[in-house]
N, C-alpha and C positions, 0 to 999 in steps of 0.2 A: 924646634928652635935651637940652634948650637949655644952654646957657652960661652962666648967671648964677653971680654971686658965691654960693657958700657961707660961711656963717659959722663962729665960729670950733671947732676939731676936726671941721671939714669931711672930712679927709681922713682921718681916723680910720675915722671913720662911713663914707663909702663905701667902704673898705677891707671892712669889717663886712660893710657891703652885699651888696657881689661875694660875699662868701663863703656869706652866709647865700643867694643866688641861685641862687651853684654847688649850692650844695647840695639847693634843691629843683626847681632843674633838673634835675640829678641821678638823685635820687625817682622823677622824673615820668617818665622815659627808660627807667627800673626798669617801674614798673608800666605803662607803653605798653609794653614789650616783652611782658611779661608777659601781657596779652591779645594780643600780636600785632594790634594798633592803633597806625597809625601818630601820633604825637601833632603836632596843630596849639595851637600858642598861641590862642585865646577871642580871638575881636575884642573891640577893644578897648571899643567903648561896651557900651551894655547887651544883651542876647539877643535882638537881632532877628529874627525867623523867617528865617533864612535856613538853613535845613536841611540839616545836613552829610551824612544816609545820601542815597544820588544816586537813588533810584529813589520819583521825587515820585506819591502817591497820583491827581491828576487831569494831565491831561494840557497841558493851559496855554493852550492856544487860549480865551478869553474866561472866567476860569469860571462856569458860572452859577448862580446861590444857589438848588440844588434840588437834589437826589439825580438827576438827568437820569433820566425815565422813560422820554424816547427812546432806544433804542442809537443807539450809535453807526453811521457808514455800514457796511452790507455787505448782502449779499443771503439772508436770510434766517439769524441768526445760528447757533452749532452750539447742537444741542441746544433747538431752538425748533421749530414745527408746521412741516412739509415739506407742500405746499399736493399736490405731484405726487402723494403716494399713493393720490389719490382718482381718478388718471387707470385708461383699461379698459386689460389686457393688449395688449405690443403684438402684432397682427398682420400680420408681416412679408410684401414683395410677393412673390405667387405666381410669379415672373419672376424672371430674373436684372438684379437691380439697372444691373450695370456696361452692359446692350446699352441701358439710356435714357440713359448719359449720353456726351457729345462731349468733346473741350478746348472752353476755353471760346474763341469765335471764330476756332476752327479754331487756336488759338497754345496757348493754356493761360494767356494773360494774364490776372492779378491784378486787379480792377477798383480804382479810383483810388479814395481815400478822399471820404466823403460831406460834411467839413468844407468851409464854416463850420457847415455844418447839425450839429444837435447827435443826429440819429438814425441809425442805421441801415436802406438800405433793399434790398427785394429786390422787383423787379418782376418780371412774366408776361404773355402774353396769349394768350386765351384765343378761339376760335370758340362761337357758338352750339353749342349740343347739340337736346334734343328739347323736345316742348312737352306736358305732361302737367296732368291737372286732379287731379293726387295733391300730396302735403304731409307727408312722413315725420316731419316735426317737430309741427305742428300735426295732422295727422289721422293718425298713423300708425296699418297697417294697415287702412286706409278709403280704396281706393279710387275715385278720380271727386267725392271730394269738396268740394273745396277750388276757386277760382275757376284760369281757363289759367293756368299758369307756364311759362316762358320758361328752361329749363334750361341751366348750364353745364358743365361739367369731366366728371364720372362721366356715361359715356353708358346706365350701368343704374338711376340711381337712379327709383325709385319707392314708392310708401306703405308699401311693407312693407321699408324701407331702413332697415339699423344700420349701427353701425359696423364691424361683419366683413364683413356684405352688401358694402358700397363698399369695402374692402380689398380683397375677393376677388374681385369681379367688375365688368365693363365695363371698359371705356376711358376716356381724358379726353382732353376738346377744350380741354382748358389744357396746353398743351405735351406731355405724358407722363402715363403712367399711375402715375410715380410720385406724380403728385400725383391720387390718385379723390377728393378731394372734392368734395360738390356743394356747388353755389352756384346759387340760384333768385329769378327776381322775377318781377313780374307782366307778363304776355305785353303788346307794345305791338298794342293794334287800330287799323285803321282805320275805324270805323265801316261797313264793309262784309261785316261777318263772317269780314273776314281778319284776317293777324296780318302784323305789319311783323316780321322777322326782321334782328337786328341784324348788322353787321359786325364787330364784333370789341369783346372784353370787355378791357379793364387793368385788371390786378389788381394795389396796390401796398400790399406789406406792410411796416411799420417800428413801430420802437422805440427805444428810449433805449437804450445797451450796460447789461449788467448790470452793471459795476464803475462807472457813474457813479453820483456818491452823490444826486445826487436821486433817484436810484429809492427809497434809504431816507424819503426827503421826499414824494416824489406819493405812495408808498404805502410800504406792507412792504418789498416788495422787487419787483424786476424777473424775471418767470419767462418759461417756452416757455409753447407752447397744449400745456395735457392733451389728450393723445389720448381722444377720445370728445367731445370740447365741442361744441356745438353753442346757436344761437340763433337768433334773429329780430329786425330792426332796422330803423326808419323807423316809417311810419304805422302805428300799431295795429289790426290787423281787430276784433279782440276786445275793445277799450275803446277804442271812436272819443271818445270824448272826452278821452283822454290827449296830452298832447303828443308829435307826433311825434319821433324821435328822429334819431341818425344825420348830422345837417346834410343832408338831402339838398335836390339841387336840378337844373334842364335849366341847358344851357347850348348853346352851336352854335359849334365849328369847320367850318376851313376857307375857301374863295373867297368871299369879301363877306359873313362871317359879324361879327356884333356881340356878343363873347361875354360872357357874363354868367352872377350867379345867379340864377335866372326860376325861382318857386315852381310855376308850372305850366306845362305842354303849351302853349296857346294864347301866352302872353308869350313862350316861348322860340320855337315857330316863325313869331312877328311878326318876330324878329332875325336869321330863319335861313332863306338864300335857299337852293331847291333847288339849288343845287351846292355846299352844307356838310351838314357832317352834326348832328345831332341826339344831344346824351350825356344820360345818366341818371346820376350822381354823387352816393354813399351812403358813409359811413363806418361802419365797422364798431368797437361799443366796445373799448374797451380799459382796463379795469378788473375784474377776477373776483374773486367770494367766496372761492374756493381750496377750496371744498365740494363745491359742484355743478357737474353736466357739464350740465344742465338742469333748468330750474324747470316748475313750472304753466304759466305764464303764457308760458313760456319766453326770458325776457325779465331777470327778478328777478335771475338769478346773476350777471349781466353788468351792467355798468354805463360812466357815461361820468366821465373828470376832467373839473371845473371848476376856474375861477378863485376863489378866495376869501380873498382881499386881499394873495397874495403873485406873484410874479414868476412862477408857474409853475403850470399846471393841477395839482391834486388829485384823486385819488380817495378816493372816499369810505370812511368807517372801516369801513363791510362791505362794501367790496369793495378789500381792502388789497393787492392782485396784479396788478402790472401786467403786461398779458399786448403779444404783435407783435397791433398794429391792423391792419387794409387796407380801404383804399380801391378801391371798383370803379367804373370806369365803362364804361355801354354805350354805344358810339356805333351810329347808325341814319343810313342814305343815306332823301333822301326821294325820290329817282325823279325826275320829268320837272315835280310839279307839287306843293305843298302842302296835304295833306289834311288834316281834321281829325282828329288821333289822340287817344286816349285808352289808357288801364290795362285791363285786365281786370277789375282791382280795383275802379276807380271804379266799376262797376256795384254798389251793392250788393245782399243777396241780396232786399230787398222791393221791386226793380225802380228805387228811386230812382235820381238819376244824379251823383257826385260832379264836382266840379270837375275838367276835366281833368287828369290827373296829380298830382293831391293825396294820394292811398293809396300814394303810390309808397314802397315796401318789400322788403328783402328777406332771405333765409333762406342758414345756413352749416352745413353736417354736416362738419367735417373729420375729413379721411380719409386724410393725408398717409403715404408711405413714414417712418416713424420716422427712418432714418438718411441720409434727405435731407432731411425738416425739419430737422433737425440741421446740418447742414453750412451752410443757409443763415442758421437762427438764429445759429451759430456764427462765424460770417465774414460774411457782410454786415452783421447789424445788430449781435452783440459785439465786433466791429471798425471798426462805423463806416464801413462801405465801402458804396459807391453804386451797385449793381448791377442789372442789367438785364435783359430778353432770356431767364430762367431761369439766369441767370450765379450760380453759387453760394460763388463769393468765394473759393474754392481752386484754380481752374485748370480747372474741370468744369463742363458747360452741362447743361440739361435738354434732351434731343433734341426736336426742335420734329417733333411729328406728322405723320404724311402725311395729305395736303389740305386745309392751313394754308391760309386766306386771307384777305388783309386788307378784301374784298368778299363778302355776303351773294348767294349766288344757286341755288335763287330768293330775292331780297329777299321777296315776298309769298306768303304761301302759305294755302291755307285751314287755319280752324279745325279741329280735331278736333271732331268729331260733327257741326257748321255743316251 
């Protein structure tokens, strides 16, 4: 209250005042107790929204003038579609799990986190396997049909390969048999009715961890690979006039090597002196419908993110589940002298002859141990850790095979039936 003169029986009246104050002061202290509320004196200007119950309907980060149709970040929220139920029963490995796996680098060391990179990765490598003219994906149960492939991991897979089949039987030339997946592309020829047999496969899987929130942003949500998935990726055999897929591309490491992305065979071995070697380099998508383990075309359920005007690739609104991607590459020694290679594929079936290495594509049946996919999903790429070697980001390696080699030999070998 300021200071100013009152006039006259000034003192009367605020006498008055005070009392008439005490008293519904008083009142007020009455019936606040009476609800058990504690009482604040009403600021003093008018009723500004500023809301006395503390628990504010939106949450205060920007708000935006719409009911938000998005949720908010989390991975797939409760009470929303579960993408996994449509994954096959697991079938766990016929072996005792613990005799594949080591400490990791003989210590049990942790691997170092994958920052600045904003993924999780988990790499392998892998030897050639066999070389078959089957296609469990595209011709299953159809034997001999399909053009050479150039097989990895599952050393049983063939045409009449499921997902139990490769659970339960063969070996793999990717480190362990915990992982039987196959993985196949087109055999590299040398125009002489042999096949160039490569040195060694990388296989590098990653993803975004599940609690980053742009998983809610590129898509749904951030999931594992359903057990039973399987696809196809790169050049299309079945709709040559689709854009190829995958990024694929050669490139040449190594001694006097000029590395690059070389869309085919001839450009890459112009830059690739016979003492480097020769890679095959394909991406695998990473975007799924959360429906199917396989489509027709076997292509459809799978898809790739783009960019589409924000800071981050997207996947698309049917295929809202981001699944671990990997990247493969095959590297090849060329020997003493520079031949001219091609695909198996590039022949195609009415004798034409495609561009060297234009059809380069290739096929994934996973067939992984459920509680070691797990382990590396789990710690390498949900933690963000940079792992290597089969290093599975808790202390545990994948036992690397006997008769690992980082050299193909024989390098050349004849074709099947040739």
């Amino acid at each position: 209250m300021n200071k100013t003169k009152f006039k006259i029986g000034s003192s009367k009246r605020a006498a008055a005042m005070m009392i008439a104050l005490a008293v519904v002061s008083g009142t007020m202290v009455v019936e606040a107790r009476k609800r058990r509320v504690v009482f604040a004196p009403p600021p003093a200007p008018a009723p500004a929204p500023d809301p006395r119950p503390e628990p504010v309907p939106a949450p205060a980060p920007a708000p935006a003038p719409a009911p938000a149709p998005a949720p908010a970040p989390a991975p797939a929220p409760s009470g929303s579609y579960d993408p996994m139920t449509v994954q096959l029963p697991d079938v766990p490995s016929n072996f005792d799990v613990n005799s594949e796996l080591v400490k990791a680098w003989g210590t049990g060391a942790i691997p170092a986190s994958a920052l600045p990179d904003v993924v999780g990765a988990f790499r392998f490598i892998c030897n050639a396997s066999h070389l078959s003219y089957d296609d469990p994906i595209v011709y299953p149960g159809q034997p001999g049909k399909s053009h050479l492939h150039q097989y990895f991991g599952n050393t049983s897979a063939d045409a009449n390969s499921t997902y139990t089949s490769l659970r339960t039987t063969g070996s793999s030339t990717c480190n362990s048999p915990l992982n039987r997946s196959a993985y196949w592309m087109p055999a590299m020829m040398n125009g002489k009715g042999q096949v160039i047999k490569p040195d060694y496969v990388s296989v590098y899987y990653k993803r975004r961890p599940k609690t980053d929130p742009l998983c809610a942003k590129i898509g749904t949500a951030c999931v594992d690979l359903p057990r039973g998935l399987r696809f196809v990726f790169g050049y299309n055999m079945l709709n040559t006039t689709a854009k190829p897929t995958g990024g694929g591309y050669f490139n040449c490491d190594g001694p006097g090597a000029i590395p690059g992305h070389y869309k085919d065979l001839p450009t890459a071995q112009a830059n690739c002196p016979v003492t480097a070697r020769v890679g095959a380099v394909i991406s695998a998508p990473e975007c799924w419908d959360g429906k199917n383990l396989d489509s027709a075309d076997h292509r459809s359920h799978v898809a790739y993110s783009a960019y589409i005007g924000q800071a981050y690739a997207q996947c698309p609104t049917t295929h809202p589940y981001v699944i671990p991607t990997f990247t493969m590459g095959v590297w090849y020694s060329q020997g003493t002298a520079v031949e001219p290679w091609h695909l198996s594929s590039d022949v195609m079936a009415n004798g034409t002859m495609m561009p060297a290495g234009t059809t380069f594509h290739a096929d994934w049946f996973g067939a992984w141990d459920s509680s070691v996919m797990n382990m590396w999903a789990s710690n390498c790429v949900n933690l963000l850790l940079n792992c290597s070697g089969g290093d599975l980001g808790n202390g545990k390696q994948l036992k690397m095979y006997s008769g690992f080699s980082w050299t193909a030999n024989p390098r050349v070998v004849t074709a099947p039936g040739a």
